[in-house]
C-alpha positions in Angstrom: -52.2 0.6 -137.5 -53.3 4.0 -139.0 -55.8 5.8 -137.5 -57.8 8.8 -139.0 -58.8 11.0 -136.3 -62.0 13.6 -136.1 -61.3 17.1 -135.1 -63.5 19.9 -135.1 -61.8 23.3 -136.8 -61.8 26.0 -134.1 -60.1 28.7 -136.2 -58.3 29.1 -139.6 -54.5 30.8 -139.3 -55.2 34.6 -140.4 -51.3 34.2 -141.5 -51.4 31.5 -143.3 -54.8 29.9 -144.1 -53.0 26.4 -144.6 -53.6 25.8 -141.6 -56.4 25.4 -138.9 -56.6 25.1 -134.9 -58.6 21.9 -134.5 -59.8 20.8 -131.3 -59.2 16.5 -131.0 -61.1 15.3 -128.1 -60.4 18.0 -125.8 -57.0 19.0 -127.2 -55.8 21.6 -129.4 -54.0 21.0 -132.0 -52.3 22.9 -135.3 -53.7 20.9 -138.2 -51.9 21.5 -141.8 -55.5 21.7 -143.9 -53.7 22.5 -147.8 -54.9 19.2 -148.5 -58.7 20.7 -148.8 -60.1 22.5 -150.9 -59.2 26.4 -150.6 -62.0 28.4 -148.7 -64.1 24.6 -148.3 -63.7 24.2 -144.6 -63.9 26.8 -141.7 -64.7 26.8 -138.2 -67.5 24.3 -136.4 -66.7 21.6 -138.9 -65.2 18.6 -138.9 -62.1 16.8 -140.8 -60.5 13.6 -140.9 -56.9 14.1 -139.4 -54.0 12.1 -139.8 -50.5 12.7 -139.0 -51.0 16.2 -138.2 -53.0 17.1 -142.3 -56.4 17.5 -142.7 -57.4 14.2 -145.3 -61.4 14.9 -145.8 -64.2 17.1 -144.6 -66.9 15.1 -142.6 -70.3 15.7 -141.3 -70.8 16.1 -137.6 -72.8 12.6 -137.6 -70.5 10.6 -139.3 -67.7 12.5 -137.2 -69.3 12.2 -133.7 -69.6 8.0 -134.4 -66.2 7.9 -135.2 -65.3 9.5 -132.2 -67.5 7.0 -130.2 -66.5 4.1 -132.0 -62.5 5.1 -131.0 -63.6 5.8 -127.9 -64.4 2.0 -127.3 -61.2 0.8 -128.4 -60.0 1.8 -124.7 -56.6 2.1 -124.1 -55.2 2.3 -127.7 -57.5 5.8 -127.9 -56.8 7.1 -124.9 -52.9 6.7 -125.1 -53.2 8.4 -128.5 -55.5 11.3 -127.1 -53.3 11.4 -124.2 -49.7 11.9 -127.0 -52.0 14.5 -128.5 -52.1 16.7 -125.6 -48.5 16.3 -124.1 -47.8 17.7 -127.7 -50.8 19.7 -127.9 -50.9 23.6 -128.8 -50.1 25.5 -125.2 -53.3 27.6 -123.8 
């Protein structure tokens, strides 16, 4: 299974604005966002992530029920959220 992912954008690269700090359930994580729209996302909102790009800008209602409805799937989330920190960006 493929799972898109909600992640809040912390901060856009001032190197290389391809890229965004998003913050996945408590982890931080370097997110490719080229996909979007230059200049259309920035930080306190929300995109879809999958395998480390930015797929689609969300809303924070439609991202926060996401988040609660992987949240119930248990195990399969939490091992995910768990991969995403050990590989997670270093405070």
């Amino acid at each position: 299974m493929c799972l898109g992912i909600p992640g809040q954008i912390v901060a856009i690269d001032p190197d290389n604005d391809d890229f965004a700090t998003v913050e996945v359930s408590g982890v931080m994580r370097r997110v490719n966002i080229a996909l979007l729209e230059k200049g259309s996302v920035g930080p306190g909102e929300w995109v879809l992530i999958h395998v480390g790009f930015a797929m689609a800008r969300m809303d924070e209602d439609e991202a926060k029920a996401s988040l609660t409805f992987l949240e119930s799937l248990g195990t399969a989330f939490t091992d995910e959220v768990e991969a995403l920190r050990q590989s997670g960006i270093e405070d």
